[in-house]
C-alpha positions, 0 to 999 in steps of 0.5 A: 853928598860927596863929589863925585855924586854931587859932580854927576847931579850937576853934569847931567843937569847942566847938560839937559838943559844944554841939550834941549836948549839947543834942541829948540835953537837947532830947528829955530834956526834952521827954519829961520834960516831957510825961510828966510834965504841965509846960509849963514843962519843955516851954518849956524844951526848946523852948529847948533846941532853939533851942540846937541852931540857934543852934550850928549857925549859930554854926559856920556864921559861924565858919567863913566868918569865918576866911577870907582876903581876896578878890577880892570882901572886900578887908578879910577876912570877919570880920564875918560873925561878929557876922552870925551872932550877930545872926541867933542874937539873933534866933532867942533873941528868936522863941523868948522871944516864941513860949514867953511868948505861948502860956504867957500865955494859960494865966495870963490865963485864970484857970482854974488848978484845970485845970492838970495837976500836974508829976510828979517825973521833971520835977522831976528833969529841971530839975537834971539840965538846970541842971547841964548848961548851966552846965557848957556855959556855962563851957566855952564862956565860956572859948575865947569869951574866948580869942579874944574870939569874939561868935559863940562868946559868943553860945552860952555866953550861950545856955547860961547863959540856959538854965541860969537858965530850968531854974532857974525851971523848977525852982521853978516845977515844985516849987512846983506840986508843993507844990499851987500848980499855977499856977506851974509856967506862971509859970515858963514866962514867967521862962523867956521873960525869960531869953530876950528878955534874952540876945538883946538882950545879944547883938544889942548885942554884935553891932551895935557890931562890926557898926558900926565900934566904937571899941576900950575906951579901955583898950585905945586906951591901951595901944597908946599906950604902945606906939607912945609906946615906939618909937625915933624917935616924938616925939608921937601925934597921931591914934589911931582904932580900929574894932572889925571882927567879933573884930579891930582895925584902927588908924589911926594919925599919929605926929610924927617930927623933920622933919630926918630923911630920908624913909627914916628916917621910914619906918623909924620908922613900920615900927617902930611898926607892927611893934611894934603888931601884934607885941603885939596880936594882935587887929589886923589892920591898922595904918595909920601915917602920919608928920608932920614936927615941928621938933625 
């Protein structure tokens, strides 16, 4: 199976399983949340019903990411990927915006003895939706990593930043049951910061492979070494790199000896590029270009 068709398996994977756990999070919560008198468990179903969207933009990007080349995308389709994690960041933010707004009012009023005081099937509902998300942040963290995915990152963060608002949900909801009833909507505004911070985190993401990034320098001195290592090569004297969705694309000038002739010199540079894109698999595309040195 080659990369991209293994990388669409496990996405579409990974984003089921984030849509239908979230799908029963989602009515979880919200019943829990209204039955049991808490804005914040409320705001955390909103939340998670962002999730639901976010996933199935997520497996939209994905799969139009991993197409071949054409006509009209010389270059591939991969940055439609950051596309859809930009969109995700976008649609985190409006919900962030929409919860802390609606729930600030309630604060600013002053008028706390009115608040309803959350009952326990609310209190339960913050554990069971703590351990969900967190157990969803690390499955989908880790095929993220595997191939180094924003879309897929886009949703482990949307997991974690859920884990950590049920967590405010939690203390507020207990709190309020303790007879501070305010801070169960306070809850509702940590909920909202969670939120605009995990949109942000993930719109930056985005926009650096969006705008042709440069690759970590630990990465550029990698590929260094790997070009310094091939027969033939006596300098690098140019090497740029850009970030294009999940892969690189390198341009590269070397120094060969000028007394070589001109199908030595190929040779030298198809064995550099062969080398570079042997070892890394993330670049697409290597540009090698060879300069006549006196020896």
């Amino acid at each position: 199976m080659n990369e991209s068709k293994e990388f669409k398996k496990d996405a579409s994977i990974v984003s089921a399983v984030g849509i239908f756990g979230n799908l029963i999070l989602t009515v979880f919560k919200a019943v829990a949340g209204i039955i049991g008198h808490s804005s914040a468990m409320v705001s955390d179903a909103v939340h998670s019903a962002s999730d639901v969207l976010s996933s199935i933009i997520a497996i939209i990007g994905i799969r139009i990411s991993v197409h071949p080349s054409d006509e009209s995308h010389p270059y591939g389709h991969e940055r439609f990927e950051p596309v859809a994690a930009i969109i995700l960041a976008v649609i985190l933010a409006a919900t962030g915006v929409s919860i802390g707004t609606e729930v600030g009012e309630k604060i600013f009023s002053g008028d706390y003895n009115s608040l309803e005081t959350p009952s326990l099937i609310a209190l339960i509902a913050a554990i069971v939706s703590v351990v969900s998300k967190e157990a969803m942040y690390r499955y989908t963290k880790h095929y993220a990593d595997k191939h180094d995915s924003s879309a897929l990152k886009a949703s482990a963060w949307d997991h974690r930043s859920d884990a950590f608002s049920s967590i405010g949900a939690l203390i507020g909801i207990a709190g309020a049951r303790l007879g501070v009833k305010v801070l169960d909507p306070i809850a509702s505004i940590i909920i909202c910061l969670f939120i605009l911070k995990a949109a942000y985190s993930i719109f930056m993401e985005a926009v650096q492979k969006m705008v042709d990034h440069a690759c970590p320098e630990e990465v550029q001195q990698e590929i260094r070494d790997c070009v310094s290592a091939q027969k033939g090569v006596e300098s690098i004297d140019v090497l740029n790199t850009r970030e294009f969705g999940n892969r690189i694309y390198v341009d590269l000038e070397i120094s060969a000896n000028g007394s070589l002739s001109l199908k030595e010199g190929h040779e030298i540079a198809e064995r550099v590029h062969d080398a570079v894109e042997e070892t890394f698999p993330k670049v697409k595309h290597i540009t090698v270009h060879v300069n006549p040195v006196e020896v």
